[in-house]
C-alpha positions, 0 to 999 in steps of 0.5 A: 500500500502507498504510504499515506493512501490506505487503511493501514495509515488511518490505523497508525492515526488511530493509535497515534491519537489513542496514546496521546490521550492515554489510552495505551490499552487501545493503541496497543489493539490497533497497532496489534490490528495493523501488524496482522492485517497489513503484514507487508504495509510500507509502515510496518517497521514504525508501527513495531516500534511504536507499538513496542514504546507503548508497551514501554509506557505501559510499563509491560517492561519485558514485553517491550524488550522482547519486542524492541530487541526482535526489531533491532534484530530484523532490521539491524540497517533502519534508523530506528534499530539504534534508538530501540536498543537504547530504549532497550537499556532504559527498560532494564535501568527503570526494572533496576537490572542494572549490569543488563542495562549498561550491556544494552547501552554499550551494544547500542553504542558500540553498533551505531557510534554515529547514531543520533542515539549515541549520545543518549547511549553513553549518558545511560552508561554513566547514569548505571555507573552513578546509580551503582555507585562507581562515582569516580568512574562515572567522573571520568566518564563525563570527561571523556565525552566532553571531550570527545563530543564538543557539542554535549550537554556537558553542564546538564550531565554534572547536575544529572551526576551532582544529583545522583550523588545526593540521592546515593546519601553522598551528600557532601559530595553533591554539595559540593559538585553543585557548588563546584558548578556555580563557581565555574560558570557556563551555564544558562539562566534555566540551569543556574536556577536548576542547579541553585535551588538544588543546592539550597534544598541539600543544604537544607536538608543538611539544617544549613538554613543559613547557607540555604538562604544566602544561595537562594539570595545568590540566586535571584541576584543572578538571574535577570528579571523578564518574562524567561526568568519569571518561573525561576524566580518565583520557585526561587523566592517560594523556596526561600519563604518556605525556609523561613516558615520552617525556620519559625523566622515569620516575619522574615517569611511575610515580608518574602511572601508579599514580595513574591506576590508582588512580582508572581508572573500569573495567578497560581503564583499569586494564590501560593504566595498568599497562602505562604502569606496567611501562614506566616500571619497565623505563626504571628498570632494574627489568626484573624487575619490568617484566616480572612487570607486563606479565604480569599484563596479558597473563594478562587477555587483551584488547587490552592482552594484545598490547601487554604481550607485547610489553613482555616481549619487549624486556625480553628483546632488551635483556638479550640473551635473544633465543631467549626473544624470539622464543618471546615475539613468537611467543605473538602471532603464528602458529606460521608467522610466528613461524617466519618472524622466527626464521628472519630473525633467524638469516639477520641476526644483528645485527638483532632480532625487534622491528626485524624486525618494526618493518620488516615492519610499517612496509613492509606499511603503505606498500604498503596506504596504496600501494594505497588508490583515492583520496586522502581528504579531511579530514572523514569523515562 
């Protein structure tokens, strides 16, 4: 059949549209229907490759490397043979079969080093090596394709490094990759504000407050003001809002609260500072004024609604108005839920609606993380 012309076309836009809108199920039919009703179709090849990504983003891992490996092995000469055996390693690097991985990826390499590919292939190598731990390779590794492919990322690949580092409990050492990668300079604005907030997350988490709030300062003093910075900014000035609540620093995390609020490049933005806003008053002892803010946020409706509701609702438990509590957590919950937690805070007296549902979420969470078939790994395609 022509390409374009006939019906095996019109099933590759079938299961075109289906996966774009989520329904892996029926684009893996319809691409199941094309194969066998079109044996010889001009589209055959893409369409077994589609079909074997669909799998892949159905996470029928092994499916789709059997599927993925069969098309590389019949068709060692087409463009897409490369990318499959890339695909390939992903599928073992996300299943944690690490040595399997990092074999898919150097086959991949070693088949098609001119491959656009190949570049995607050397990256999963160091990710392997990273995620094993073998940190001091994976440094070499970055290295040697830097120097080797000038045009490389070589930037995001020591973010990429940085961050593995502080996921494998190598704190320090993340720590001080990123700083390493501030000093040094050649980044975009994009990644300044990656790395940056990053950084200052890790020293957080490391009770270096301080620290975290003078690289978030650093930050925004780097970064220009205009439409392409905008975003970056505002995470940049949330961040550091949110420290200074953590912090118990209310006033300080007002006064960065309404300055974000000022300069929010759209209303989601707004309605979050406002919400960082009302907390700091509420840590002020300004209750009233706490809960007329998250009121306003909640009468905007969105996903800041639930969030300011619940602000009100433990401005309420905290002034021991707990009847009005719960008819709050009830504006967020069902009428029978709602039920439910006034029933269990009159069945526990000295327990309130918000840890009752603190507990209840947090045991729900377990069982659904409980439940899950396999453990991932660290990278998601």
């Amino acid at each position: 059949r022509a390409r374009g012309r006939g019906e095996d076309y019109a099933l590759v836009q079938t299961a075109q549209a289906r996966s774009a809108q989520g329904d892996l199920a029926m684009a893996l039919s319809v691409y199941d229907r094309l194969l066998a009703e079109f044996p010889q179709s001009a589209l055959k090849p893409e369409a077994r490759f589609a079909r074997a990504q669909v799998l892949f983003q159905s996470e029928q891992y092994d499916a789709a490397i059997d599927a993925f490996q069969v098309l590389a092995d019949d068709l060692p000469n087409h463009p897409l043979a490369a990318k499959a055996l890339y695909t390939i390693g992903d599928a073992y690097y996300n299943t944690a079969r690490l040595p399997a991985a990092a074999d898919s990826y150097r086959v991949g390499r070693r088949r098609y080093p001119d491959s656009p590919f190949a570049a995607d292939a050397r990256t999963g190598i160091q990710l392997v090596l990273l995620a094993e731990g073998r940190l001091v390779e994976a440094d070499s590794l970055v290295s040697d394709f830097v120097a080797r492919y000038p045009d490389l990322d070589a930037e995001a690949l020591r973010y990429r490094q940085a961050e593995f580092r502080l996921q494998s409990g190598d704190t320090e050492g993340g720590i001080t990759s990123l700083e390493t990668q501030l000093e040094r300079g050649g980044v975009t604005n994009r990644q300044r504000a990656e790395i940056g907030l990053t950084l200052a997350r890790a020293y957080a988490n490391e009770g270096r407050v301080d620290d975290a709030i003078a690289q978030l300062a650093a930050l925004l003093a780097a970064l220009p003001e205009g439409v392409d910075t905008a975003s970056d900014r505002c995470a940049a000035a949330s961040e550091w809002g949110g420290l200074y609540l953590n912090a118990g620093r209310y006033a300080e995390a007002r006064d960065t609260f309404e300055g974000l609020e000022m300069d929010a490049p759209d209303t989601q933005a707004v309605l979050e500072a406002r919400l960082g806003q009302a907390a700091s008053l509420a840590g002020l002892g300004r209750s009233s004024d706490a809960a007329e803010l998250y009121q306003i946020v909640a009468d905007a409706g969105g996903l800041a609604s639930e969030r300011a509701l619940l602000g009100i609702a433990k401005i309420y438990e905290d002034d021991d108005q707990s009847d009005t509590a719960v008819q709050t957590y009830g504006r967020i919950l069902d009428a029978r839920d709602a039920a439910k937690i006034k029933a269990l805070a009159e069945m526990f007296p000295g327990v309130s609606a918000a840890q009752l549902i603190s507990a209840l979420l947090a045991t729900a969470l377990d069982e659904l993380a409980a439940s899950m078939p396999y453990e991932p790994g660290g990278r998601v395609i």
